[in-house]
VOBA-1610 file (N, C-alpha, C; in pm, whole numbers, padded with zeros to 5 digits, always signed):
BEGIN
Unk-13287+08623-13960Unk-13417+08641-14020Unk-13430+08785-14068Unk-13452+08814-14169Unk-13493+08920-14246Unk-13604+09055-14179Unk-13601+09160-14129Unk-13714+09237-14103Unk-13789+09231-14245Unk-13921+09257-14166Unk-14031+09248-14293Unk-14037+09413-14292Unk-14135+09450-14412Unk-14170+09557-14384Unk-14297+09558-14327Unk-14374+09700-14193Unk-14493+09697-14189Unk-14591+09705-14323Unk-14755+09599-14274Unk-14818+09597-14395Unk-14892+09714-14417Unk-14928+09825-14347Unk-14994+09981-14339Unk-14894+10028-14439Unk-14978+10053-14556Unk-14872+10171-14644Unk-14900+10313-14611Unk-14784+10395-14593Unk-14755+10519-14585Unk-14750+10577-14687Unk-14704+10718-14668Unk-14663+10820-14808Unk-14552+10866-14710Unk-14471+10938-14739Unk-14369+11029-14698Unk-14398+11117-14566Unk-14506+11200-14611Unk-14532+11296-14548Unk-14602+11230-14455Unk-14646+11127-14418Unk-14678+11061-14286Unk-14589+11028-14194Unk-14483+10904-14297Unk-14360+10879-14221Unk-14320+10992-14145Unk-14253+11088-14180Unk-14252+11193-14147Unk-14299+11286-14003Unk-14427+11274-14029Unk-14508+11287-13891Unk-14520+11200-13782Unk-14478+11081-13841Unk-14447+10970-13777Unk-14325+11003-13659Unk-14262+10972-13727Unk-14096+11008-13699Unk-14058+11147-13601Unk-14177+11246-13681Unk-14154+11387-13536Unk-14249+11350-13388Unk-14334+11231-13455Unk-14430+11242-13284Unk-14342+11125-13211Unk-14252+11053-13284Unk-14234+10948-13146Unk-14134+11045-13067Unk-14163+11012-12930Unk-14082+11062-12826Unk-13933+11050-12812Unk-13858+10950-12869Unk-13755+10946-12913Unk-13701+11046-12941Unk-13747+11127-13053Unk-13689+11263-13083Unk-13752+11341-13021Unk-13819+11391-12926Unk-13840+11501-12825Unk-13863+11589-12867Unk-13925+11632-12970Unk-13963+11749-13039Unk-13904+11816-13164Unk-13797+11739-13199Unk-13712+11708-13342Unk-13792+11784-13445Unk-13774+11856-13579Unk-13804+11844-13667Unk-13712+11789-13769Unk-13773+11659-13848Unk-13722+11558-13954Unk-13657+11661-14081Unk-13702+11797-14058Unk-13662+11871-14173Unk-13500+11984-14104Unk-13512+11876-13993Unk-13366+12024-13982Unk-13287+11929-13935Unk-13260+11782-14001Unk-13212+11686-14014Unk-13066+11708-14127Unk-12982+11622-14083Unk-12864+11599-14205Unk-12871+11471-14284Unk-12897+11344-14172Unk-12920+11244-14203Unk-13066+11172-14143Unk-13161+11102-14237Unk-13253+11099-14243Unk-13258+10957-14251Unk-13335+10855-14197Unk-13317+10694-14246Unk-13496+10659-14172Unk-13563+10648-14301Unk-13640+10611-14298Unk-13673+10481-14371Unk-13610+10355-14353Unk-13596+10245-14397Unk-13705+10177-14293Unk-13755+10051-14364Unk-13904+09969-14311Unk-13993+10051-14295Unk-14068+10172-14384Unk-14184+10197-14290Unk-14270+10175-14372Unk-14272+10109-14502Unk-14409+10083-14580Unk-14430+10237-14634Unk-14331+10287-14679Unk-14345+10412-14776Unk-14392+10351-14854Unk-14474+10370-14962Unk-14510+10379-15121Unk-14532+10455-15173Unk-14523+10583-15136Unk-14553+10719-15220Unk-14478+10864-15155Unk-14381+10854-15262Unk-14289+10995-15248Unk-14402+11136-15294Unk-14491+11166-15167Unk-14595+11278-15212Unk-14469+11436-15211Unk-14527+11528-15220Unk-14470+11639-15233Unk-14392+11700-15049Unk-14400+11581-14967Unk-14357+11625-14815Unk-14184+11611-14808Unk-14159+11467-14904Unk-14054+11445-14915Unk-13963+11572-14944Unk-14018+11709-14994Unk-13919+11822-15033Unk-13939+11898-14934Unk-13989+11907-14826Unk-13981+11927-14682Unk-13827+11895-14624Unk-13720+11803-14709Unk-13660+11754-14577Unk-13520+11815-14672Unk-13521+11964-14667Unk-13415+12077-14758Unk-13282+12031-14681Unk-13284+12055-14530Unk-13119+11989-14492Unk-13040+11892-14465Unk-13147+11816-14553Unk-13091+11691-14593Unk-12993+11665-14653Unk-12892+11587-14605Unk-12738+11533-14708Unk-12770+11400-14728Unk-12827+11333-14657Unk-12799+11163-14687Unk-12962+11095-14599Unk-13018+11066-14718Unk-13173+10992-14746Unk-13168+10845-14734Unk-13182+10786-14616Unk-13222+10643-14670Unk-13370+10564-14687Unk-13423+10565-14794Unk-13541+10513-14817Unk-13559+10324-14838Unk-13461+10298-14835Unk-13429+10143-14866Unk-13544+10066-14796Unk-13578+09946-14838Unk-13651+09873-14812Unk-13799+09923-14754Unk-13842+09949-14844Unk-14012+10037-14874Unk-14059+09984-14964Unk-14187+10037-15026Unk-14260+10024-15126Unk-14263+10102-15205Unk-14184+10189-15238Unk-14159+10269-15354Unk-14176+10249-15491Unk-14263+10286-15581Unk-14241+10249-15715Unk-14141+10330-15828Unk-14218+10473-15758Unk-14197+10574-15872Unk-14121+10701-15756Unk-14021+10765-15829Unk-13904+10872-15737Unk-13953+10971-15805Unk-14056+11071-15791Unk-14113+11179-15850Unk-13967+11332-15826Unk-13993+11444-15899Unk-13862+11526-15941Unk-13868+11603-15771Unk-13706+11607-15708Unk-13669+11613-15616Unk-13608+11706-15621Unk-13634+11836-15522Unk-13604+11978-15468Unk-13547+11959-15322Unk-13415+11890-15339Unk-13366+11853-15208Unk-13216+11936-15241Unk-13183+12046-15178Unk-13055+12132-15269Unk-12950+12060-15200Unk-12938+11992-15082Unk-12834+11963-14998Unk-12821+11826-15029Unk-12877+11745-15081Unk-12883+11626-15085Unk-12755+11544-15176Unk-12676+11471-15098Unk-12543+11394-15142Unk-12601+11291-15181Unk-12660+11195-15073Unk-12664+11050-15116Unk-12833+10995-15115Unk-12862+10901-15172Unk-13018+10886-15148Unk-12999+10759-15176Unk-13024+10671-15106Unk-13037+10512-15101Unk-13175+10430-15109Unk-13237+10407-15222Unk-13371+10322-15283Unk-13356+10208-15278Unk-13241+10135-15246Unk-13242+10004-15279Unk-13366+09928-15185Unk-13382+09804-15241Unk-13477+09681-15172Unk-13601+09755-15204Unk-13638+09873-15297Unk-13814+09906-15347Unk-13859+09832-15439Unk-13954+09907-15490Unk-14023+09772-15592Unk-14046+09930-15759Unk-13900+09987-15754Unk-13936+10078-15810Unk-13915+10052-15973Unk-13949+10056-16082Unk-13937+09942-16204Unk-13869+10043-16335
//
């Protein structure tokens, strides 16, 4: 069976905040990350937080709500994976 995505749409910069408060990462910051996989969270909007995440090499945004990939100030960034959005 397929994961769905949650129906709460996000922006980036939530996910984000998301991702630093669960306890899982223990006080982590998402921006001093290499690899980043934020797949299922009901992203739909790449706001300006997404360029927050500079030591980044490898982005997975896959299966979100993404439409539109606004211009990206990510200097480290190798790979970035969109697939399964609804980006047109």
């Amino acid at each position: 069976m397929a994961k769905e995505i949650p129906c709460n749409k996000i922006n980036i910069s939530k996910a984000i905040a998301n991702w630093e408060a669960d306890e899982a990462h223990q006080g982590k910051k998402l921006s001093d990350q290499e690899e980043v996989d934020l797949v299922f969270k009901a992203i739909d909007n790449l706001d300006t937080g997404i360029n927050t995440l500079t030591n980044c090499r490898f982005l997975s945004l896959s299966s979100n709500l993404i439409v539109r990939i606004p211009e990206l100030n990510l200097p480290r960034l190798e790979r970035l994976s969109l697939g399964r959005n609804k980006i047109k």
